[in-house]
PQR file with spaces between the fields and no chain letter, atoms N, CA, C, O and H, PARSE charges and radii, in Angstrom:
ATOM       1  N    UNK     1      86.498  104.551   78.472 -0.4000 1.5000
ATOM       2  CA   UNK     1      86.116  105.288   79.658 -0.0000 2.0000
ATOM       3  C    UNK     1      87.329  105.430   80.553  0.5500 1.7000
ATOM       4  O    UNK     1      88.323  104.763   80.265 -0.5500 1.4000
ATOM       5  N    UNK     2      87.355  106.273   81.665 -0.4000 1.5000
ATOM       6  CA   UNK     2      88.959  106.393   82.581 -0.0000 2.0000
ATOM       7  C    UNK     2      87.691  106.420   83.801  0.5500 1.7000
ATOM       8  O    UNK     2      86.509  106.695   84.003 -0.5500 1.4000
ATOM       9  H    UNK     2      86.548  106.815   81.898  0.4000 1.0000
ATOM      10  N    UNK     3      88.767  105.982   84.325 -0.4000 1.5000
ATOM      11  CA   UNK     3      88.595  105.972   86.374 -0.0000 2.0000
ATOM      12  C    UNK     3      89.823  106.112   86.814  0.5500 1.7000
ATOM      13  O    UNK     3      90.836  105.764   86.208 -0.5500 1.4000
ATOM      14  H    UNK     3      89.728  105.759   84.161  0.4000 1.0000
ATOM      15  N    UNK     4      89.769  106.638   87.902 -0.4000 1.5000
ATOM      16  CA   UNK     4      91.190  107.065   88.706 -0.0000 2.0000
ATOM      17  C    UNK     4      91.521  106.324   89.511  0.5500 1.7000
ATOM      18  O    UNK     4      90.951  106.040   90.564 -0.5500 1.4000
ATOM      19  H    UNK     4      88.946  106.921   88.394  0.4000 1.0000
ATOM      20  N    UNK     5      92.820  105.803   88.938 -0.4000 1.5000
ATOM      21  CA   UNK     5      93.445  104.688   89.647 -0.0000 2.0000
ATOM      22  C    UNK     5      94.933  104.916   90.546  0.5500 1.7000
ATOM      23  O    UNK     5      96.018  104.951   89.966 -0.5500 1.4000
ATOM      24  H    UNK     5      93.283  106.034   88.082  0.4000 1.0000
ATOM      25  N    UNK     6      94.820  105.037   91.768 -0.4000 1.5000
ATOM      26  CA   UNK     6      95.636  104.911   93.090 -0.0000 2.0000
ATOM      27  C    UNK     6      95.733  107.045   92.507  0.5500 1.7000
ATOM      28  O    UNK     6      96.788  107.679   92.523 -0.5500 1.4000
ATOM      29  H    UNK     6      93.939  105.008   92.239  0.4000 1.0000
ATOM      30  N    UNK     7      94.608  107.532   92.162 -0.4000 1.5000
ATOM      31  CA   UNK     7      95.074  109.041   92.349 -0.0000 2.0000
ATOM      32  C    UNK     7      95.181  109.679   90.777  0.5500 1.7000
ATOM      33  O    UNK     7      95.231  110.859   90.430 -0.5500 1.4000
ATOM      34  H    UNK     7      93.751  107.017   92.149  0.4000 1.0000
ATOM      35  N    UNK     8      95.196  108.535   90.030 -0.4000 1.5000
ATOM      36  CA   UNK     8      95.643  109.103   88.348 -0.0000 2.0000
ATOM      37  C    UNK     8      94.553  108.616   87.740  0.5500 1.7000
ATOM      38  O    UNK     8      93.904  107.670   88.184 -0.5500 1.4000
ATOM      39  H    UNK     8      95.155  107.577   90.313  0.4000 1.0000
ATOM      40  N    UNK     9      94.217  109.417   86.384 -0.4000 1.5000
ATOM      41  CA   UNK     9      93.101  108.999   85.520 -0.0000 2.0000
ATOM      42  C    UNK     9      94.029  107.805   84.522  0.5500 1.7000
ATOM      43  O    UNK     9      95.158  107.793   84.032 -0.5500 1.4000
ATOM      44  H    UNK     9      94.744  110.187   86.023  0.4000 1.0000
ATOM      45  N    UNK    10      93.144  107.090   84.541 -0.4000 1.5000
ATOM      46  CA   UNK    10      93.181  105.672   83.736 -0.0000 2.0000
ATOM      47  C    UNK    10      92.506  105.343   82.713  0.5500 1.7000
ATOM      48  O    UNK    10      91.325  105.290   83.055 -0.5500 1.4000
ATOM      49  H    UNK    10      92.227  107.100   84.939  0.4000 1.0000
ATOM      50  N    UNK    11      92.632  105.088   81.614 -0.4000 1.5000
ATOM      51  CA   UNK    11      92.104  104.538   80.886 -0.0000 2.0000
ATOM      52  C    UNK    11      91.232  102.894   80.907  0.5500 1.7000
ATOM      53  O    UNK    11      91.743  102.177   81.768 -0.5500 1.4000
ATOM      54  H    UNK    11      93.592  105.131   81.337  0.4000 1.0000
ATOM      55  N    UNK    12      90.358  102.373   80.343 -0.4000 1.5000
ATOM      56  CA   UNK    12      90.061  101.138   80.651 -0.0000 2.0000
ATOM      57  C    UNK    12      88.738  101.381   80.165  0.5500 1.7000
ATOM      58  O    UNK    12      87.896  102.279   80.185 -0.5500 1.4000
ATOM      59  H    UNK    12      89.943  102.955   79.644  0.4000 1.0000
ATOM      60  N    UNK    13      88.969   99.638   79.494 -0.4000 1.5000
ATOM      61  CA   UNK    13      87.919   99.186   78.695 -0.0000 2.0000
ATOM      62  C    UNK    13      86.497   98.795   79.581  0.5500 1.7000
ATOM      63  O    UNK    13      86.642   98.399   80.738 -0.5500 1.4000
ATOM      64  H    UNK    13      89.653   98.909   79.477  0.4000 1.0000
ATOM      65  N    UNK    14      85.454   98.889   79.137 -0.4000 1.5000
ATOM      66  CA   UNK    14      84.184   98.483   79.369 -0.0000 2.0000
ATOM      67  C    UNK    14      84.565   96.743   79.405  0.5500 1.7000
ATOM      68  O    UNK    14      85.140   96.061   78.556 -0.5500 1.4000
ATOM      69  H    UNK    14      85.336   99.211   78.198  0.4000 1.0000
ATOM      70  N    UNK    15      83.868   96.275   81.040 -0.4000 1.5000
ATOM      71  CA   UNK    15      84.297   95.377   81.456 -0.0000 2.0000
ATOM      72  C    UNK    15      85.337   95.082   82.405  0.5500 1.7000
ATOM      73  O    UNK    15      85.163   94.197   83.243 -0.5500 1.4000
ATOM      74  H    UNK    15      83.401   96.829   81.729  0.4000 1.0000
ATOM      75  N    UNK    16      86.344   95.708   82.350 -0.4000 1.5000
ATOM      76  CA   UNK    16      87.399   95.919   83.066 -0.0000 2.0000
ATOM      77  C    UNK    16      87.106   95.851   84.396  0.5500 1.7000
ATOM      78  O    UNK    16      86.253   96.574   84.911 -0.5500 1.4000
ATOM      79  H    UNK    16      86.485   96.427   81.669  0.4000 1.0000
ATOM      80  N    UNK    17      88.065   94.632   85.295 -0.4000 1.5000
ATOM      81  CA   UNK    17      87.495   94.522   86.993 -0.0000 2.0000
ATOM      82  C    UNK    17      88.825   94.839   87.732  0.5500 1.7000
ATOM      83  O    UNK    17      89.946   94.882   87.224 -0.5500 1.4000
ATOM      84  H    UNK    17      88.758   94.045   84.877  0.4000 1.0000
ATOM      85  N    UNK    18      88.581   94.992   88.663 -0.4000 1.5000
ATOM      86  CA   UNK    18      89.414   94.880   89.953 -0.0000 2.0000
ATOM      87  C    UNK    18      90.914   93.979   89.555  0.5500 1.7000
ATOM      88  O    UNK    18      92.093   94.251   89.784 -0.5500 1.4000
ATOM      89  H    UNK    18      87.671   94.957   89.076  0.4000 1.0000
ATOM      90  N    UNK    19      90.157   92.619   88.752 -0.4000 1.5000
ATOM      91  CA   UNK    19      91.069   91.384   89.147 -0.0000 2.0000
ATOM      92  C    UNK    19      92.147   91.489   87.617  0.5500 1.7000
ATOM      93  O    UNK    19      93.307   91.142   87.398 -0.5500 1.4000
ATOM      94  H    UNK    19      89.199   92.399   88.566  0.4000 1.0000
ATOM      95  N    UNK    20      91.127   92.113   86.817 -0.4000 1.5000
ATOM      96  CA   UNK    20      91.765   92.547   85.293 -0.0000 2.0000
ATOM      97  C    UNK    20      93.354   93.438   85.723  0.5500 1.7000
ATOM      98  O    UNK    20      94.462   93.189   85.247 -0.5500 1.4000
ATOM      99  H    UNK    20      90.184   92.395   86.995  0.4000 1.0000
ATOM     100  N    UNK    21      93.040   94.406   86.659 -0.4000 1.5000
ATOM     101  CA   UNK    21      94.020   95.312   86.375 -0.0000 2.0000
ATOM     102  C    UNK    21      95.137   94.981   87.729  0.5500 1.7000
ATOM     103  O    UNK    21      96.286   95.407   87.847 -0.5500 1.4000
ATOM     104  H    UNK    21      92.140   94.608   87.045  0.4000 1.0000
ATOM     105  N    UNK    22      94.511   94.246   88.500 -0.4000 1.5000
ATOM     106  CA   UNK    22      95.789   93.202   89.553 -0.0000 2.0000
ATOM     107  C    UNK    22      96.301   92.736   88.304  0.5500 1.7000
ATOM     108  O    UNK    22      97.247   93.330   87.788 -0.5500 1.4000
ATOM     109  H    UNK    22      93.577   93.900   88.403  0.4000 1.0000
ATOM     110  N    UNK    23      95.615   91.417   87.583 -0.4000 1.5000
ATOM     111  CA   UNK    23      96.769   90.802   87.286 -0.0000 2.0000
ATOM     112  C    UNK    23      97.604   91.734   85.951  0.5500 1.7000
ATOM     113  O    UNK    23      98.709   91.256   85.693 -0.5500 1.4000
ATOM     114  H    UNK    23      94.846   90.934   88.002  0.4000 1.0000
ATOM     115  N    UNK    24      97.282   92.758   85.245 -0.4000 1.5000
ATOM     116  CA   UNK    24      97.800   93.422   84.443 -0.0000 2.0000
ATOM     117  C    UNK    24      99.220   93.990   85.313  0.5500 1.7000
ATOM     118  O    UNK    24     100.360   93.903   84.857 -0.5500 1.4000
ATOM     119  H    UNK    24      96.384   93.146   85.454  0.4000 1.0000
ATOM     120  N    UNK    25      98.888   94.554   86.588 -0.4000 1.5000
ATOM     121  CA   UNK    25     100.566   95.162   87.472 -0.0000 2.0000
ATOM     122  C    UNK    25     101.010   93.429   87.891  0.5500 1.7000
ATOM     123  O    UNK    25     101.779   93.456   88.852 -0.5500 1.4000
ATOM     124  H    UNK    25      97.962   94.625   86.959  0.4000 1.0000
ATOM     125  N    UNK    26     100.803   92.397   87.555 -0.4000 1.5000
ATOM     126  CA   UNK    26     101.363   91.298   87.961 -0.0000 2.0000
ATOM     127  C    UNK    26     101.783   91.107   89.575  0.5500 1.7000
ATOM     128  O    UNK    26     102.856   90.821   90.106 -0.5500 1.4000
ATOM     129  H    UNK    26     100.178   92.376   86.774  0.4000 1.0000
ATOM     130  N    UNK    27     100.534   91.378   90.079 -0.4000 1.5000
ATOM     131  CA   UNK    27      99.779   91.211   91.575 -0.0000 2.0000
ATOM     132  C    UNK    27      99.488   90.239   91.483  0.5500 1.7000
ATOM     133  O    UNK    27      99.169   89.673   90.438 -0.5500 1.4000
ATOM     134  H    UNK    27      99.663   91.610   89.648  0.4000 1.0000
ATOM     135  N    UNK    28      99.554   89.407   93.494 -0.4000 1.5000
ATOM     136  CA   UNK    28      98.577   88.604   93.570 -0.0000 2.0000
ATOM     137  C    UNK    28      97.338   89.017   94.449  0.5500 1.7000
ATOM     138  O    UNK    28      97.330   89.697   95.475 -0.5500 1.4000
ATOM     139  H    UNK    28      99.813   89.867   94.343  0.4000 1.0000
ATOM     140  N    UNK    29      96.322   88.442   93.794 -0.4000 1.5000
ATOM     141  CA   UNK    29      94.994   88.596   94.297 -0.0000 2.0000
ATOM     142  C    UNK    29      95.444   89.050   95.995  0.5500 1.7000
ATOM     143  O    UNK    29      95.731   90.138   96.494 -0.5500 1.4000
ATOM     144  H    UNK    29      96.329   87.890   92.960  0.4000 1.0000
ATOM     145  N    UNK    30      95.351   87.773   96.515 -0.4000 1.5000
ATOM     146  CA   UNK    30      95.572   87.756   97.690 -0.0000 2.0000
ATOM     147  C    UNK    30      96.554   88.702   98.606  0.5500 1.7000
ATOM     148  O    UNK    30      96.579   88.464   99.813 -0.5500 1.4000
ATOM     149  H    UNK    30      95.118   86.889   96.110  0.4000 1.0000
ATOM     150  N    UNK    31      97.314   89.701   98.112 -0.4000 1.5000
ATOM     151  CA   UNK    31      98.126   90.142   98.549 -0.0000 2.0000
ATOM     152  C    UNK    31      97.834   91.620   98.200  0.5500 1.7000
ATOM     153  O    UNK    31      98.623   92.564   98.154 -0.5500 1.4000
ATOM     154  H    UNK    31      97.294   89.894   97.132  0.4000 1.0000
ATOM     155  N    UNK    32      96.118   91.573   97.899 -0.4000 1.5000
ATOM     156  CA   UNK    32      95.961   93.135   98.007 -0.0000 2.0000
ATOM     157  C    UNK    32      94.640   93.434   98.466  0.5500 1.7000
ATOM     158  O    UNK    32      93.893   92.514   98.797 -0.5500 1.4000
ATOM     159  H    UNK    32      95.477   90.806   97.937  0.4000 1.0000
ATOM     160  N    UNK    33      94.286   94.601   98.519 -0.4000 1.5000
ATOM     161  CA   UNK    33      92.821   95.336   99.025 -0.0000 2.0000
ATOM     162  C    UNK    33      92.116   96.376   97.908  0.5500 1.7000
ATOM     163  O    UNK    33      92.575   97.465   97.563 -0.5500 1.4000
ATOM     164  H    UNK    33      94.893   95.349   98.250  0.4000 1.0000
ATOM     165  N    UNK    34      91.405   96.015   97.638 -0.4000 1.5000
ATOM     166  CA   UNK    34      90.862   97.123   96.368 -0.0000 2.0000
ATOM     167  C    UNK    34      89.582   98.044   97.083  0.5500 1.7000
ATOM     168  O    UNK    34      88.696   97.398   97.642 -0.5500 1.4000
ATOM     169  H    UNK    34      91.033   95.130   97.918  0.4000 1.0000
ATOM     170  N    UNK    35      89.519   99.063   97.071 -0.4000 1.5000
ATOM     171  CA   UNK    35      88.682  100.051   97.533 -0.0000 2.0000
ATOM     172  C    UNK    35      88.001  100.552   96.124  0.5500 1.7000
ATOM     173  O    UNK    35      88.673  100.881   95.146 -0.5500 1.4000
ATOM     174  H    UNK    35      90.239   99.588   96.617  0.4000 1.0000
ATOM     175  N    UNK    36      86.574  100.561   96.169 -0.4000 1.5000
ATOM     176  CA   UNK    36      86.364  101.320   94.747 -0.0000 2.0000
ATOM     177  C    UNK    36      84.990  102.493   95.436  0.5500 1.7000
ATOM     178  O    UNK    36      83.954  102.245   96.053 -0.5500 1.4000
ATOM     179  H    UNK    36      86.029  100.294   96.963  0.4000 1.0000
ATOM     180  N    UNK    37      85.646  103.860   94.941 -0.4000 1.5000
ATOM     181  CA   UNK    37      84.546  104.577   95.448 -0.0000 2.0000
ATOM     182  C    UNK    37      84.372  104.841   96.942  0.5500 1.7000
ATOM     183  O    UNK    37      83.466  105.591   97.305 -0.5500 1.4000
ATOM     184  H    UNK    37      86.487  104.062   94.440  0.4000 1.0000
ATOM     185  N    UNK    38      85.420  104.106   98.078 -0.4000 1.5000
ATOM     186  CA   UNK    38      85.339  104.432   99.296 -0.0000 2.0000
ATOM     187  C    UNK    38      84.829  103.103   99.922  0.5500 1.7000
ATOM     188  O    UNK    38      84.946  103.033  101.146 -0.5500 1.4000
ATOM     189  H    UNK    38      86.156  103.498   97.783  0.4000 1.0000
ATOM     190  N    UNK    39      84.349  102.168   99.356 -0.4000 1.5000
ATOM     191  CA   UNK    39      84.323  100.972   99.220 -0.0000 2.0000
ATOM     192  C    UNK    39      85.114   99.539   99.536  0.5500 1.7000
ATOM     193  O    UNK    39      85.462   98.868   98.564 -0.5500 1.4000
ATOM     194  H    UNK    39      84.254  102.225   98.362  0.4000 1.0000
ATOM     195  N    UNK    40      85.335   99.176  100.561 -0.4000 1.5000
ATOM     196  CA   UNK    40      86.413   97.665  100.269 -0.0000 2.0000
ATOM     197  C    UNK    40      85.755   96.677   99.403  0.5500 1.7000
ATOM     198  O    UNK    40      84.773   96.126   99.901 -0.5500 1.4000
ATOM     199  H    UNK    40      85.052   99.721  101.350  0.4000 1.0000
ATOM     200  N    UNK    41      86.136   96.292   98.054 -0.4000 1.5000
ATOM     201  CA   UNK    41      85.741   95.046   97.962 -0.0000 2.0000
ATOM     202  C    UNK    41      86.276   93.655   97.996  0.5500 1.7000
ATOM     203  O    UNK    41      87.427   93.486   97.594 -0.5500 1.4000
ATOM     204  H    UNK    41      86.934   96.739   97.650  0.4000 1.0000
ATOM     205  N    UNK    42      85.670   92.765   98.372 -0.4000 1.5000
ATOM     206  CA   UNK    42      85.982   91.533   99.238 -0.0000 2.0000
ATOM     207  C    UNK    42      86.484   91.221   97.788  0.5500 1.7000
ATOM     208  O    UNK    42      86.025   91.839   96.827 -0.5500 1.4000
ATOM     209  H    UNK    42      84.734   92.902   98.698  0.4000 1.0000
ATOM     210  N    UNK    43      87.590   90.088   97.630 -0.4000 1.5000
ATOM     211  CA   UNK    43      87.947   89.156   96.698 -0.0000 2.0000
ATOM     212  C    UNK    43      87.364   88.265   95.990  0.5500 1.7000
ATOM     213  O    UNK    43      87.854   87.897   94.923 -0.5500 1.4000
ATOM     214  H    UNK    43      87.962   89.586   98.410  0.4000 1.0000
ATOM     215  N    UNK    44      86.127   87.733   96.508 -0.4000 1.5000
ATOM     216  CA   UNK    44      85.544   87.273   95.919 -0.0000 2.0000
ATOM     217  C    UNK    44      84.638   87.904   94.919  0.5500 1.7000
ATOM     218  O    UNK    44      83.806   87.349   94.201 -0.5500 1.4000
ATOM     219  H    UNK    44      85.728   88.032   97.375  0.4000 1.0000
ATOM     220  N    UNK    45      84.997   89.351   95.015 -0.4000 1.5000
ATOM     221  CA   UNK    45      84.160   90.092   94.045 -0.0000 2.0000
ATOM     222  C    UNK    45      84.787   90.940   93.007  0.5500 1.7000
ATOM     223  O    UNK    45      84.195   91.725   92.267 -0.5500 1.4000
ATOM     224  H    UNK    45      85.673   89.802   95.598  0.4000 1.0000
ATOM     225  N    UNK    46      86.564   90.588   93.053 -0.4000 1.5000
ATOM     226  CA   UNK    46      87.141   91.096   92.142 -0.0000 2.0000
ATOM     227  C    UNK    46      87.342   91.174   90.970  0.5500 1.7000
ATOM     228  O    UNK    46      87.840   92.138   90.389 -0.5500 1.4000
ATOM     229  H    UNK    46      87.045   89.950   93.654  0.4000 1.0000
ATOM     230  N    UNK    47      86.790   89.660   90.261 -0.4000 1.5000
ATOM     231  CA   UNK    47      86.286   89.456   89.418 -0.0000 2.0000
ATOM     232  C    UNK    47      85.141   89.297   88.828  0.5500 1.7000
ATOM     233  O    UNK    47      85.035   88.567   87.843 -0.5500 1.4000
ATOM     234  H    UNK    47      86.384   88.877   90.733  0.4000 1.0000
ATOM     235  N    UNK    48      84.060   90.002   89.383 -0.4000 1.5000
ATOM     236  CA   UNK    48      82.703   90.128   89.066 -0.0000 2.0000
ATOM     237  C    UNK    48      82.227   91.610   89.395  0.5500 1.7000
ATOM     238  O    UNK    48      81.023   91.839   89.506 -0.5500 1.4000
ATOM     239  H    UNK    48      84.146   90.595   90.183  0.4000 1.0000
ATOM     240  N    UNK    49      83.202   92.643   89.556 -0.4000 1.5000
ATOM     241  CA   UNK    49      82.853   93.980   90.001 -0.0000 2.0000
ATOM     242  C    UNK    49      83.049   94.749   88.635  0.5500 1.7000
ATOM     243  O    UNK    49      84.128   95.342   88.659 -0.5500 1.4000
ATOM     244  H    UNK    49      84.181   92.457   89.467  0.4000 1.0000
ATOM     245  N    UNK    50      82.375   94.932   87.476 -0.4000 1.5000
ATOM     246  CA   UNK    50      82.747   95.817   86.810 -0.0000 2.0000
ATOM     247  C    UNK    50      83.078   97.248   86.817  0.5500 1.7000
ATOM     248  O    UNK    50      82.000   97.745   87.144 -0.5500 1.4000
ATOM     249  H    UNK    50      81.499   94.450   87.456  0.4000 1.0000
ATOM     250  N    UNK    51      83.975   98.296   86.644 -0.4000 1.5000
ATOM     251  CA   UNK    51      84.249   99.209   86.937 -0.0000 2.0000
ATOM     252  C    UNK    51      83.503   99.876   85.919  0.5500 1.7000
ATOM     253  O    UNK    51      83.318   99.391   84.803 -0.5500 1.4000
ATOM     254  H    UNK    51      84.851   97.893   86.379  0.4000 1.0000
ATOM     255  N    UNK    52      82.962  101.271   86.392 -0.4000 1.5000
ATOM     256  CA   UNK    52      82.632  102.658   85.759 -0.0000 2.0000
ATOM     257  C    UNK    52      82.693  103.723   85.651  0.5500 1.7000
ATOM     258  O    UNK    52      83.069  104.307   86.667 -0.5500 1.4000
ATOM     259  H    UNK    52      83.112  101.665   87.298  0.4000 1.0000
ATOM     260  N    UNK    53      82.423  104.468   84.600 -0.4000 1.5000
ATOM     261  CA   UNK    53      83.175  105.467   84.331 -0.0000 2.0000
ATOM     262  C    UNK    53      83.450  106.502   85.726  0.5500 1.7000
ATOM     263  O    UNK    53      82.662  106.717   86.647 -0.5500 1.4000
ATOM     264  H    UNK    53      82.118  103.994   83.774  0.4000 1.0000
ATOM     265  N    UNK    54      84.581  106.948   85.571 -0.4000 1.5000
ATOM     266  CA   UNK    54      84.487  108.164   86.880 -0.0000 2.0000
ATOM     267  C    UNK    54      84.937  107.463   88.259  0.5500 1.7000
ATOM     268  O    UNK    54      85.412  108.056   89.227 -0.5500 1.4000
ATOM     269  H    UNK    54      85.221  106.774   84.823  0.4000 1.0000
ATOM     270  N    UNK    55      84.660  105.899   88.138 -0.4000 1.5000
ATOM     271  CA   UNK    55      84.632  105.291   89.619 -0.0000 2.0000
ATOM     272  C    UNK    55      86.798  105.471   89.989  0.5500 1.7000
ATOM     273  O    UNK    55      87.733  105.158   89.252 -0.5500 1.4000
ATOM     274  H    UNK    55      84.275  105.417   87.352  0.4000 1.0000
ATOM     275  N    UNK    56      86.801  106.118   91.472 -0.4000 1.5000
ATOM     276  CA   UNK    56      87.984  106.149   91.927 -0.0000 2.0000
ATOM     277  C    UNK    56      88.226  104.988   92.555  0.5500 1.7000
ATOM     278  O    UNK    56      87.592  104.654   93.556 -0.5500 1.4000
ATOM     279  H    UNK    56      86.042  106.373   92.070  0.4000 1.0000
ATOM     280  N    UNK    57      89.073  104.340   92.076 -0.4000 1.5000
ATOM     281  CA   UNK    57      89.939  102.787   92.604 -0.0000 2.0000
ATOM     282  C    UNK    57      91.095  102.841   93.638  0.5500 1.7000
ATOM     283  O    UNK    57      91.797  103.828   93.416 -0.5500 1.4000
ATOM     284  H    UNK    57      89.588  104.612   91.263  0.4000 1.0000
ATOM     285  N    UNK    58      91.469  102.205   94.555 -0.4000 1.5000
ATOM     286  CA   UNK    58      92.457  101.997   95.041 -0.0000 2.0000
ATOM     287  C    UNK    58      92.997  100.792   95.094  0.5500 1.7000
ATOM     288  O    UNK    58      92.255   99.860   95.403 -0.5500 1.4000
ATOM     289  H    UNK    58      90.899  101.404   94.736  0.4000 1.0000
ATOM     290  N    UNK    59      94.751  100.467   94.737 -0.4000 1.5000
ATOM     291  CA   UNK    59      94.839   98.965   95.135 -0.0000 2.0000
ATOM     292  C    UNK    59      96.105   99.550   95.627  0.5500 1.7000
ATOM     293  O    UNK    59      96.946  100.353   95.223 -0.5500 1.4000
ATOM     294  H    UNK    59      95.354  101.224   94.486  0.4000 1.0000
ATOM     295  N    UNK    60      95.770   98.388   97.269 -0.4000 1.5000
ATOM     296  CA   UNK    60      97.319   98.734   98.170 -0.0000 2.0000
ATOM     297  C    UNK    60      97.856   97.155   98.030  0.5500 1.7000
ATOM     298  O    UNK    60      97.521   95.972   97.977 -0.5500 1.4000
ATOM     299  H    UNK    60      95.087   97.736   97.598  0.4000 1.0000
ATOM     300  N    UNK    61      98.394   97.617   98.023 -0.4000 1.5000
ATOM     301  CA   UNK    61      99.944   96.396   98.432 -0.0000 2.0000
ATOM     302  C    UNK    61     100.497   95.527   99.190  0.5500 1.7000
ATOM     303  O    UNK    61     101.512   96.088   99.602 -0.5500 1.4000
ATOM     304  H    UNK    61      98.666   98.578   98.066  0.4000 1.0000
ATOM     305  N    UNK    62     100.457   94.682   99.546 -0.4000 1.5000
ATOM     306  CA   UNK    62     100.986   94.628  100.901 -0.0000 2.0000
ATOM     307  C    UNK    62     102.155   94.123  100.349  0.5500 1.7000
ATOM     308  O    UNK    62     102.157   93.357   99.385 -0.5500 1.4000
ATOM     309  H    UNK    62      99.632   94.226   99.211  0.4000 1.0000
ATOM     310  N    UNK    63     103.818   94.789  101.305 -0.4000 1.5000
ATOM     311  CA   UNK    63     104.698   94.354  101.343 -0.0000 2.0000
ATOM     312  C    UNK    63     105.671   93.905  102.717  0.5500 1.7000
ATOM     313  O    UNK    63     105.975   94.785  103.522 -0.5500 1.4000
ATOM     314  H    UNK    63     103.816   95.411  102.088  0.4000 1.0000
ATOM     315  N    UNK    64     106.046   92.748  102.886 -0.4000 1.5000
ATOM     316  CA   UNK    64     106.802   92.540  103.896 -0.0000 2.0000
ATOM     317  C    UNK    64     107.963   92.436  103.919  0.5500 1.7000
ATOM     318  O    UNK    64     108.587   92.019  102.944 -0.5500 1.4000
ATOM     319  H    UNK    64     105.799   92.032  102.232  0.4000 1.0000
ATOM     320  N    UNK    65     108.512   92.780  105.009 -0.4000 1.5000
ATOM     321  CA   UNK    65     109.863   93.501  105.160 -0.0000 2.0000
ATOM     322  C    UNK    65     110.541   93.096  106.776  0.5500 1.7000
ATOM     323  O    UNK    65     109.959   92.249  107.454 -0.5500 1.4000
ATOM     324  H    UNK    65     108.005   93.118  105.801  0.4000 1.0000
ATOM     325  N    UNK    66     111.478   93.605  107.164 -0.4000 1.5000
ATOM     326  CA   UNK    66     111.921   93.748  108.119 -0.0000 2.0000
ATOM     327  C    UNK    66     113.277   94.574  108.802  0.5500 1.7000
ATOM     328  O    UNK    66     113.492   94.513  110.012 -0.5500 1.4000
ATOM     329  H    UNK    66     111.950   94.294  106.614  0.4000 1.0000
């Protein structure tokens, strides 16, 4: 199945969460925000949110700087 991820169609397996495809870009949990569908979901649900087909994802970043 694909869902569009940060704007691009994606591929991804049935099952596939939030926390699957953080740690696949070698993210930490904590150091991001996942939106699915217009949606924030909380962290504690990043690994229990299965994604579906069509669903548009966002994961931002946070980077610090100065």
């Amino acid at each position: 199945m694909d869902i569009f991820l940060n704007g691009k169609a994606r591929p991804c397996a049935s099952g596939d969460t939030p926390l699957s495809v953080i740690h696949e870009h070698h993210l930490k949990p904590e150091e991001v925000v996942v939106e699915i569908n217009g949606k924030i979901i909380s962290r504690g649900q990043f690994g229990q949110t299965a994604f579906k087909p069509g669903d548009r994802v966002e994961i931002l970043h946070f980077v610090g700087g100065g």
